[in-house]
Structures are given as structure tokens and as C-alpha cells.
N, C-alpha and C positions, 0 to 999 in steps of 0.2 A: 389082448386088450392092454392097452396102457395106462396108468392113473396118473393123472396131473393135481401138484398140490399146491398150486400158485395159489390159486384160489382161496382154500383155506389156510392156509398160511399168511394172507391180505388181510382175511375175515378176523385171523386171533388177532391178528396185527394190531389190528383197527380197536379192536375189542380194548385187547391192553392199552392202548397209547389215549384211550378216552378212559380208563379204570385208572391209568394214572394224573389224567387231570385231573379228574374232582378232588384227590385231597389236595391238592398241588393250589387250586383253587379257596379251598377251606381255609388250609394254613397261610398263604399266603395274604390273604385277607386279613386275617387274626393279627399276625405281626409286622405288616406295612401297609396296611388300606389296599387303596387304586394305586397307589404312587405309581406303581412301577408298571401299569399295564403296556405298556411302550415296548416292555422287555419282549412280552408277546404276539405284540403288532413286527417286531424283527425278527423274531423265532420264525413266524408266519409267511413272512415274507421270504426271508432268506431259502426257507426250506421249499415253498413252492417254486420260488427260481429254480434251486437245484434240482429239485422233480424233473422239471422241463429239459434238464439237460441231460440225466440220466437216461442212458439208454434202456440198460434191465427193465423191464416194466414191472418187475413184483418191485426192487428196491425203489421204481420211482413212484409205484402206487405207494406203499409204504411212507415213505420222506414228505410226499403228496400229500397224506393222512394226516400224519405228526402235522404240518404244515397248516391246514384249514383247521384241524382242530386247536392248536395255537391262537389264531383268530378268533374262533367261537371264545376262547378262554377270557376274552377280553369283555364281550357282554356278560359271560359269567361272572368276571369280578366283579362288576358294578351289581347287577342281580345281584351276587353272596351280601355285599354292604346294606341293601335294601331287606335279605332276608336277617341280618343280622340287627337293622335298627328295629324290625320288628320283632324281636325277639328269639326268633327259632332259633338262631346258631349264637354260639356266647361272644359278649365281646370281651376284648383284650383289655385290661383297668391299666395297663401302662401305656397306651396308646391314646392320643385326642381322636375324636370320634367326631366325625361332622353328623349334627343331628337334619335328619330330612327324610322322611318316609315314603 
């Protein structure tokens, strides 16, 4: 019998690469708003291009991963700004802060 670890090696994969958004998402908010959600609209993109062209299929699952979840990160900045005008996460007092709930 032979064991194959693609699979779970996808699965941590995926696991870490969304355990590292959310602070990625926290802080980033804290110290430059939305500004810069653009950065992750090209993370997004670029890396699911590349997916497409990698052959390996764990590394192009993987880069694939990273890739859509760069995407998601960008309705999450806006979300973090709304969960922050409402008070749950702190805001930054050196930073202007658009008020809108």
C-alpha cells in the first residue's frame, strides 16, 4: 500500500496561508486603512495566473490558495474597517479615520 501526502500537505497549506491573513488583515488596517487593498487585488491575480501555469498540481493548488485567498482579503479589509468603526477592533489615534458604519 502506498500513502499519498498531497492532499494533506494542500489541506496545512491552505490552513496556514488563511491563519496568516487574518493578522495580515488586522494590522494592515490599523496602520493604512483600505489604501492599499489593490496590493491584494495583484497578489490575487498574479498568483492565480501562475497556478494556471504550473504544472505540479500540489504547488499549483497551493500558489492557487495563496492566490483566491488574497482576493477574499480584500472584502475583509473593508469588513475589518466596519468592524473597527463599530468598536470591536481598536483604532489607530495617528491615523484619520473615515466615519461610516
Amino acid at each position: 500500500m502506498q500513502i499519498y501526502f498531497t492532499g494533506i500537505i494542500i489541506a496545512i497549506s491552505t490552513f496556514l496561508i488563511i491563519g496568516i491573513f487574518h493578522p495580515v488583515v488586522i494590522k494592515m488596517e490599523y496602520y493604512t486603512g483600505t489604501r492599499y487593498w489593490w496590493v491584494f487585488l495583484l497578489l490575487g491575480l498574479l498568483s492565480i495566473g501562475a497556478a494556471m501555469l504550473i504544472a505540479n498540481p500540489m504547488i499549483s493548488a497551493i500558489i492557487g490558495v495563496f492566490g483566491a485567498s488574497s482576493l477574499w482579503t480584500i472584502g475583509e479589509l473593508f469588513s475589518q474597517r466596519k468592524r473597527v468603526l463599530k468598536g470591536w477592533f481598536p483604532m489607530n489615534p495617528k491615523r484619520k479615520h473615515e466615519y461610516e458604519a
